[in-house]
TIRO-2110 file (N, C-alpha, C; in Angstrom, 1 decimal):
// TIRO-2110
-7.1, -12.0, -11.1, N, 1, A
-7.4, -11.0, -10.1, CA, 1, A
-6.2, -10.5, -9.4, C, 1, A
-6.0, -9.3, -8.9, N, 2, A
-5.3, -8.9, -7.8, CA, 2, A
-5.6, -8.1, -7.3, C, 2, A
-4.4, -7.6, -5.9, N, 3, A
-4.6, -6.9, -5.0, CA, 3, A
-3.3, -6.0, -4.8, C, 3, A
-4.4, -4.5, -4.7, N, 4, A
-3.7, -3.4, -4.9, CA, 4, A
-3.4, -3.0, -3.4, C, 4, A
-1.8, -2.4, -3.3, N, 5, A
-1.5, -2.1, -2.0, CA, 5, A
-1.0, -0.4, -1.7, C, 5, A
-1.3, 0.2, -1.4, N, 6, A
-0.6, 1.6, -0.9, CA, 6, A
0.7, 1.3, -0.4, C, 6, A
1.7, 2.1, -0.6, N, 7, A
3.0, 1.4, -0.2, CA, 7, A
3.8, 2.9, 0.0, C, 7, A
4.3, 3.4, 1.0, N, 8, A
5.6, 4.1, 0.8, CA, 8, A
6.5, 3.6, 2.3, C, 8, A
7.6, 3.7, 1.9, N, 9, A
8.4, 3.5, 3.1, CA, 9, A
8.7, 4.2, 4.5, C, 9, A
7.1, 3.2, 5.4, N, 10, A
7.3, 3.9, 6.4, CA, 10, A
6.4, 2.6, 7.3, C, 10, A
7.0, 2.4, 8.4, N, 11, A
5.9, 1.7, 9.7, CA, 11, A
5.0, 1.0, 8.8, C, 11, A
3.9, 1.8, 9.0, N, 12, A
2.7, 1.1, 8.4, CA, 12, A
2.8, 0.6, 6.7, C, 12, A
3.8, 1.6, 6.2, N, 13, A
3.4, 0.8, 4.6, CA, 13, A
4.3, -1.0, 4.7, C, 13, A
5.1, -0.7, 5.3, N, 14, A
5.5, -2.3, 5.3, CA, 14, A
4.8, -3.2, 5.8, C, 14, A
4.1, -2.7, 6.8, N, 15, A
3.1, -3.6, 7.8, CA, 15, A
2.3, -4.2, 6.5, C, 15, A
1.6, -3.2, 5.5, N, 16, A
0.8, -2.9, 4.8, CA, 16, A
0.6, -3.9, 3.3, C, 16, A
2.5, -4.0, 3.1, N, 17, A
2.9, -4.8, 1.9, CA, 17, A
3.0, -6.4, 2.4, C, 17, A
3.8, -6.3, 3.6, N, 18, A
3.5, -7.8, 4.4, CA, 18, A
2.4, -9.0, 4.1, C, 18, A
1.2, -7.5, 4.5, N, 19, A
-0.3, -8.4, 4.7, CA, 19, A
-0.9, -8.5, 3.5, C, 19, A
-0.6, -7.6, 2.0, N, 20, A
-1.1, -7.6, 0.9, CA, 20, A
-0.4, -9.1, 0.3, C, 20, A
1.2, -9.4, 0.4, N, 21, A
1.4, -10.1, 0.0, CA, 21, A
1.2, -11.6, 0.3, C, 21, A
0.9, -11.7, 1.7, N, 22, A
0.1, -12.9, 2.5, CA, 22, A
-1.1, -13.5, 1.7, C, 22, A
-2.0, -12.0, 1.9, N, 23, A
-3.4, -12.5, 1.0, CA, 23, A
-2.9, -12.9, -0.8, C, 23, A
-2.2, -11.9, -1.3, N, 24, A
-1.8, -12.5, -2.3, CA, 24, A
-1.5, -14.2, -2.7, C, 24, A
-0.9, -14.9, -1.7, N, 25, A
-0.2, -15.9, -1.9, CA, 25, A
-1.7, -16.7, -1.1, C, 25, A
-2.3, -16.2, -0.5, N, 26, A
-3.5, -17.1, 0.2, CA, 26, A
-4.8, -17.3, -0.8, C, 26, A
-4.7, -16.2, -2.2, N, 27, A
-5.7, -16.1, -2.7, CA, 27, A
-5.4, -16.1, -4.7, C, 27, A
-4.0, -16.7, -4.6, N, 28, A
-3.4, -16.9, -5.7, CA, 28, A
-3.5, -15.3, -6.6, C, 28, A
-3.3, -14.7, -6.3, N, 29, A
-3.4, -13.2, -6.7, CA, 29, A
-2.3, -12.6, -7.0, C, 29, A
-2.0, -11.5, -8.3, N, 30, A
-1.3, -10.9, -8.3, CA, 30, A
-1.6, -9.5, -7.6, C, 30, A
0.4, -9.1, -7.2, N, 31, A
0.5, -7.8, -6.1, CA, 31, A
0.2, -6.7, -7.1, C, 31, A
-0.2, -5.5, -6.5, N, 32, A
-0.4, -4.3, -7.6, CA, 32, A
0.7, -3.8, -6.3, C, 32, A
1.4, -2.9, -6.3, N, 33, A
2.1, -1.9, -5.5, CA, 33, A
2.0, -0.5, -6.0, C, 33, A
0.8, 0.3, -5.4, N, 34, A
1.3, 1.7, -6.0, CA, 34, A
1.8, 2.4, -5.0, C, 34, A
3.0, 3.1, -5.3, N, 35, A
4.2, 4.1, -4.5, CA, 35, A
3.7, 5.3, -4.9, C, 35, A
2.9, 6.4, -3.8, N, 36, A
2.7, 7.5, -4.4, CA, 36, A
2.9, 8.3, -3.4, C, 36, A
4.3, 9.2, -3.8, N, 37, A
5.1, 9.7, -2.9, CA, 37, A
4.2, 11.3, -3.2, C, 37, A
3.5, 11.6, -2.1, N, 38, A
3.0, 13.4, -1.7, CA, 38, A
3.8, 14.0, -2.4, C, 38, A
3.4, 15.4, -2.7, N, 39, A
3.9, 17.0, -2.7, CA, 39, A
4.9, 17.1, -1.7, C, 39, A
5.7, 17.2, -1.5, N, 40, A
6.3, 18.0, -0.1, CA, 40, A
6.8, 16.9, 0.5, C, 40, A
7.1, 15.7, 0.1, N, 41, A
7.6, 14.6, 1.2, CA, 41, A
8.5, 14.2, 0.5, C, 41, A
9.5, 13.8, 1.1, N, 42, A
10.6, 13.1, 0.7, CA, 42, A
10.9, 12.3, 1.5, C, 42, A
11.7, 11.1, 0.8, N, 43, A
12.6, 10.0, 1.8, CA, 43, A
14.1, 10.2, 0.9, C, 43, A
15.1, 10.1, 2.7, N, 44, A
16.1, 10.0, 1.8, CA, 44, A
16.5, 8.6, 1.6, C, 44, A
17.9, 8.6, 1.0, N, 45, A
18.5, 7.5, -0.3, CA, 45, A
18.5, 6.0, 0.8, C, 45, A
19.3, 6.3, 2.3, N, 46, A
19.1, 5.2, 3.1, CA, 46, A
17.6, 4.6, 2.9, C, 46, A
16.4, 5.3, 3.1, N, 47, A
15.2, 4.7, 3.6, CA, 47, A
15.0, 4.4, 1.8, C, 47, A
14.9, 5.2, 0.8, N, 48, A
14.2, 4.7, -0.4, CA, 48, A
15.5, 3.5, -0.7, C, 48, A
16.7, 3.1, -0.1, N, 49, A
17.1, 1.6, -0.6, CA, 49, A
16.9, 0.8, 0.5, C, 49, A
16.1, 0.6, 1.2, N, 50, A
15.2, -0.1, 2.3, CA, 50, A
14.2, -0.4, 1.6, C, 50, A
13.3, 0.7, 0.9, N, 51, A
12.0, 0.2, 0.2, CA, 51, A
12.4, -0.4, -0.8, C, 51, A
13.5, -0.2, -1.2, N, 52, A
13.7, -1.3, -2.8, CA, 52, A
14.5, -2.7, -2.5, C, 52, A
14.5, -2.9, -1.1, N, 53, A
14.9, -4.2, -1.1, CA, 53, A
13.6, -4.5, 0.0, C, 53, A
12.8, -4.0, -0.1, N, 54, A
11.4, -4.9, 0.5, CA, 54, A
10.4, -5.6, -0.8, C, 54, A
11.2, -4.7, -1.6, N, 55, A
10.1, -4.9, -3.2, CA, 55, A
11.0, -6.0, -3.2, C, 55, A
12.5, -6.1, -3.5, N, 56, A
12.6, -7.2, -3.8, CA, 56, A
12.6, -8.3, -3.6, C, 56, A
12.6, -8.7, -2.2, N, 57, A
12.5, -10.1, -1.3, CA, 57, A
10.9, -10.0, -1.6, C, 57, A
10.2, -9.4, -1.9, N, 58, A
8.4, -9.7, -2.0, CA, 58, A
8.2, -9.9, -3.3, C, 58, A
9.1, -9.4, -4.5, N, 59, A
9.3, -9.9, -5.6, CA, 59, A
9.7, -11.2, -5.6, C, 59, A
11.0, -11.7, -5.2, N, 60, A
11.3, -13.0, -5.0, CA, 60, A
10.6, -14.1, -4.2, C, 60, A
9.9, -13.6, -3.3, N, 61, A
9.0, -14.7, -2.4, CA, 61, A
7.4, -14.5, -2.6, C, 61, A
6.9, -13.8, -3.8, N, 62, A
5.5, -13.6, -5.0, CA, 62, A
6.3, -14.9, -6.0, C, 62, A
7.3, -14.5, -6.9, N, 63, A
7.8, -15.2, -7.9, CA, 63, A
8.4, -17.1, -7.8, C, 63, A
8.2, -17.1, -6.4, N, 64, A
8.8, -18.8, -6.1, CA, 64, A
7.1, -19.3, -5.3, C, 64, A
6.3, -18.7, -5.3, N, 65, A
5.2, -19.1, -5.6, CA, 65, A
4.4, -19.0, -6.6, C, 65, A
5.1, -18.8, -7.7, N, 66, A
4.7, -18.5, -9.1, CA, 66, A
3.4, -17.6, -9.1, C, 66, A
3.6, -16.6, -8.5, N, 67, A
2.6, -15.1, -8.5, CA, 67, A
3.2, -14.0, -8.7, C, 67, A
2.4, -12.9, -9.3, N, 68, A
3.0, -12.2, -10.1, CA, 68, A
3.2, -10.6, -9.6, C, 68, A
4.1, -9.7, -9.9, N, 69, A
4.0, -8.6, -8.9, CA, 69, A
4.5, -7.3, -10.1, C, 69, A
3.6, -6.3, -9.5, N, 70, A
3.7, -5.4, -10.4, CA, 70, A
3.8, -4.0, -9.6, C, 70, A
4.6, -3.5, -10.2, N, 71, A
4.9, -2.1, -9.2, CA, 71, A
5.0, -1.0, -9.8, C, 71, A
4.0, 0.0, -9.2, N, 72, A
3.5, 1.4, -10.3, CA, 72, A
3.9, 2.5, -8.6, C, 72, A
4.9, 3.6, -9.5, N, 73, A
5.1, 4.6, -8.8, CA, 73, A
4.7, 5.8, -9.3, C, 73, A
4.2, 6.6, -8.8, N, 74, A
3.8, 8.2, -9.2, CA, 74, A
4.5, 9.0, -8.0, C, 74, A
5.3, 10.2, -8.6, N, 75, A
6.1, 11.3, -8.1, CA, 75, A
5.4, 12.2, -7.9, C, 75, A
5.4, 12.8, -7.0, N, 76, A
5.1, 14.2, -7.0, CA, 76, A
4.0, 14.8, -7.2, C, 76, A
2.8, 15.2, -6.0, N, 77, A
1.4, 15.6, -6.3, CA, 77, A
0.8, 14.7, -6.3, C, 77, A
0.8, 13.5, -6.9, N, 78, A
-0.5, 12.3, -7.0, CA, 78, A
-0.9, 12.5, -5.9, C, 78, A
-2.5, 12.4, -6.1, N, 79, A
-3.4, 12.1, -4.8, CA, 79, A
-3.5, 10.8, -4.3, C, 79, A
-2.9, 10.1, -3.8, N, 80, A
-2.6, 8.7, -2.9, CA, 80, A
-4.3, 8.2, -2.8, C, 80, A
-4.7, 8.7, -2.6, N, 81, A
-5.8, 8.1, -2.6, CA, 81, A
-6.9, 7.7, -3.4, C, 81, A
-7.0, 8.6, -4.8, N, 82, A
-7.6, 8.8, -6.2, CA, 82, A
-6.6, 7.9, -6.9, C, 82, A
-4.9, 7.7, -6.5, N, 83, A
-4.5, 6.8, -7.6, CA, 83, A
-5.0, 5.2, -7.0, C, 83, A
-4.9, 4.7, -6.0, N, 84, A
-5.5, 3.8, -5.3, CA, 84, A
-6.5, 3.0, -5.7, C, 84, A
-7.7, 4.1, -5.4, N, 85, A
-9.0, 3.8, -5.9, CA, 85, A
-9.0, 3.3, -7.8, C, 85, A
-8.3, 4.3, -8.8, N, 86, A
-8.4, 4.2, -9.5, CA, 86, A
-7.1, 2.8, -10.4, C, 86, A
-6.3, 2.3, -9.6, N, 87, A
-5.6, 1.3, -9.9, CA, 87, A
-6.4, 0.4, -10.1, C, 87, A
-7.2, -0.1, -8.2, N, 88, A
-8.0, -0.8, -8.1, CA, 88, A
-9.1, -1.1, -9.5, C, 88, A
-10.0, -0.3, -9.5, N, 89, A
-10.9, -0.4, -10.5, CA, 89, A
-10.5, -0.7, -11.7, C, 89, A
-9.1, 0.5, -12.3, N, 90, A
-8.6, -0.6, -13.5, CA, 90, A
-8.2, -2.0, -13.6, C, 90, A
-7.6, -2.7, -12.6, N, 91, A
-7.2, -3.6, -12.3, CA, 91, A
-8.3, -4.8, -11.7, C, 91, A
-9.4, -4.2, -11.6, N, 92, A
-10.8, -5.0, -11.1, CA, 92, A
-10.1, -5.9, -9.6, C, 92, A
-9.7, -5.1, -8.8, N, 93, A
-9.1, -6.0, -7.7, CA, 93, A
-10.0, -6.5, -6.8, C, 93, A
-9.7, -7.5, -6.3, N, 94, A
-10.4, -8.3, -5.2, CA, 94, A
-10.3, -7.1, -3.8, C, 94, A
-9.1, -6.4, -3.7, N, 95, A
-8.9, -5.8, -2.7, CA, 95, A
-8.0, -5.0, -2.5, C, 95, A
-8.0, -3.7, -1.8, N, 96, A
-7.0, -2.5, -1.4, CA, 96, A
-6.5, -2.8, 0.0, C, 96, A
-5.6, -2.9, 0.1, N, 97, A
-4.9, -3.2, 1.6, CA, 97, A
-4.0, -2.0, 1.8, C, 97, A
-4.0, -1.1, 2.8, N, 98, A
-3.9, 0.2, 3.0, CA, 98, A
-3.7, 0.0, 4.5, C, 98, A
-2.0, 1.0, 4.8, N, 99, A
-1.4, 0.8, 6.0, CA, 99, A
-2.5, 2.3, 7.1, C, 99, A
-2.4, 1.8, 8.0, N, 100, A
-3.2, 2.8, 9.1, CA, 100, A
-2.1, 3.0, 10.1, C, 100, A
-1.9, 4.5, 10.1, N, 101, A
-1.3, 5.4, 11.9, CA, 101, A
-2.2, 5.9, 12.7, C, 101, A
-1.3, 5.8, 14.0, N, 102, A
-2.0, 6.4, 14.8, CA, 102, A
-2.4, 7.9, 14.5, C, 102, A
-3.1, 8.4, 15.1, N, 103, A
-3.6, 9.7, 15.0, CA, 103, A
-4.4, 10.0, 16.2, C, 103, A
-4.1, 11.4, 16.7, N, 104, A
-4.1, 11.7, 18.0, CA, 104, A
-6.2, 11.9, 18.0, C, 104, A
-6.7, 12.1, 18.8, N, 105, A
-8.0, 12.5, 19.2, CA, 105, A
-8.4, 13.7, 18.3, C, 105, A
-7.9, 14.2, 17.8, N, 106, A
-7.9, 16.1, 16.8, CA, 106, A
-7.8, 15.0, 15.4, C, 106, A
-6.9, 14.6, 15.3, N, 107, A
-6.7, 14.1, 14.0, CA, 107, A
-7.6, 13.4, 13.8, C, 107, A
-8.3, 12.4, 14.4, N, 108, A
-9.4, 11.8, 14.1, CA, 108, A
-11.0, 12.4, 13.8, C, 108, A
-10.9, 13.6, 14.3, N, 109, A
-12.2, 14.2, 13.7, CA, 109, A
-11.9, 15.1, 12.6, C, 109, A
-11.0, 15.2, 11.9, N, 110, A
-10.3, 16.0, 10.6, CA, 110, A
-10.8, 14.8, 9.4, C, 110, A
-11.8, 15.1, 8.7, N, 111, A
-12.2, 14.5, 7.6, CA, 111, A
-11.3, 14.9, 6.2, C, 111, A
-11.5, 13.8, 5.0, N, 112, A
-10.5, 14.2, 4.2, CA, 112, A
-8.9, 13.5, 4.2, C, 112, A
-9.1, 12.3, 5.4, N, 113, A
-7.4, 11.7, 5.2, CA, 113, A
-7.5, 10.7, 4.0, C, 113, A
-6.3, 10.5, 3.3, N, 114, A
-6.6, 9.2, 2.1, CA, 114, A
-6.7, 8.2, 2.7, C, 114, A
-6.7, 7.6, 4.1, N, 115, A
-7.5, 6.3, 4.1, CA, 115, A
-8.9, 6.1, 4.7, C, 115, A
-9.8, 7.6, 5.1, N, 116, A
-10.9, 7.5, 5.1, CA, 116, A
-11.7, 7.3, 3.6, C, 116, A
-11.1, 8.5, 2.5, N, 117, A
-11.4, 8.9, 1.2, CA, 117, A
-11.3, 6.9, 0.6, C, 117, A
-10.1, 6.4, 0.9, N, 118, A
-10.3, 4.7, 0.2, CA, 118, A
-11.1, 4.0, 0.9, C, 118, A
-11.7, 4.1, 2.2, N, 119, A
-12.7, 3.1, 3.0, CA, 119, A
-13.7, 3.7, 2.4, C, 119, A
-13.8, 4.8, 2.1, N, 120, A
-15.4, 5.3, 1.8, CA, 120, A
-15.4, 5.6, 0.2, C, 120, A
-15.0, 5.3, -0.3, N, 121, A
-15.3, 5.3, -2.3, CA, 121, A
-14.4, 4.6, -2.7, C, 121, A
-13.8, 3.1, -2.3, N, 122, A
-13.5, 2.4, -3.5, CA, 122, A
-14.3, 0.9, -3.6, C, 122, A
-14.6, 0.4, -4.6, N, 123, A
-15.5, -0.5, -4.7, CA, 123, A
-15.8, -1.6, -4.5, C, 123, A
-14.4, -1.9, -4.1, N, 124, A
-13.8, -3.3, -4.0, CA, 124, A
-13.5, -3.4, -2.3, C, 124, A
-13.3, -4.4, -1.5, N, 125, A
-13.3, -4.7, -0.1, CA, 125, A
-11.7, -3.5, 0.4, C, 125, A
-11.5, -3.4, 1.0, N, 126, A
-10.6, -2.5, 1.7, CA, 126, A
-9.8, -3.0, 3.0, C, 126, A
-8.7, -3.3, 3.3, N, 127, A
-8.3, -3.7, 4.6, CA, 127, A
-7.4, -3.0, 5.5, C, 127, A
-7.1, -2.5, 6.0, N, 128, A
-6.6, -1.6, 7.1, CA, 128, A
-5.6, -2.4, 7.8, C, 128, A
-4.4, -2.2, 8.0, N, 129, A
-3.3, -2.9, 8.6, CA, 129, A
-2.6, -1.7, 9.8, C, 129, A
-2.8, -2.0, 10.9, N, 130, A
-2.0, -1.0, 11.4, CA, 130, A
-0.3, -1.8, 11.4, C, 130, A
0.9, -0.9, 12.0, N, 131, A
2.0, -1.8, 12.1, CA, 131, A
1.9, -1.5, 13.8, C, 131, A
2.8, -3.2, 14.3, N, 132, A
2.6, -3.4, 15.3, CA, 132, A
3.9, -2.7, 16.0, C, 132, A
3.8, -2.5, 17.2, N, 133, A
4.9, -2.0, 18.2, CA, 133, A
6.0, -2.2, 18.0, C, 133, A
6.1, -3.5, 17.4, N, 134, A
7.8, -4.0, 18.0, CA, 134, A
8.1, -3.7, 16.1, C, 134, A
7.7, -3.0, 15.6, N, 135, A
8.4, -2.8, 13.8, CA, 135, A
8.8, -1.5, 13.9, C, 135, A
9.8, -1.8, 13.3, N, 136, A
11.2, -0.3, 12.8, CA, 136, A
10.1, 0.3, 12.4, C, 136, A
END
């Protein structure tokens, strides 16, 4: 079994790989990591070698509990939330663990964000992690 995580480098996606990897190791599971970087977004080189040494220390501390981690990126356009859902389902996962922001009172009645679209159509249990105050 495993468990598929939304991940890009930001607040909540770390929050996000944190708690996937917990349950991972609490439920002997391998990590799915899908990186699906929007249309129109970019991180620069500082922040994407921040996210490749979060993979690695979660690579290394998955691997010395002898659990297994697997990391799928899609560039440009993927719909973050169709590749999600559909990881999940190929991968028959126990669970999607998906980072949550704030969002102002307007944003919240705007239907259509990818982590309503994963709480409401994927098949498998879903967890929502917000990141806490005191995280970069």
């Amino acid at each position: 079994m495993s468990i598929v995580v939304g991940y890009i480098p930001t607040r909540e996606g770390r929050a996000a790989l944190r708690r996937a990897t917990t349950e991972c190791e609490t439920r002997r599971s391998t990590l799915v990591v899908v990186h699906t970087q929007a249309a129109g977004r970019t991180f620069d080189a500082d922040t994407m070698r921040s996210f490749e040494g979060e993979l690695d220390r979660t690579r290394v501390r998955l691997e010395a509990a002898g659990l297994g981690i697997e990391v799928r990126r899609r560039d440009g356009g993927a719909d973050a939330a169709e590749e999600l859902i559909a990881v999940a389902e190929e991968r028959e996962a126990e669970m999607i663990v998906i980072g949550l922001r704030r969002r102002t009172p307007v944003g919240k009645l705007i239907l259509g964000s990818s982590s309503q679209r994963i709480l409401l159509d994927a098949s498998c249990p879903v967890l929502a992690v917000k990141a806490g105050a005191d995280e970069e």
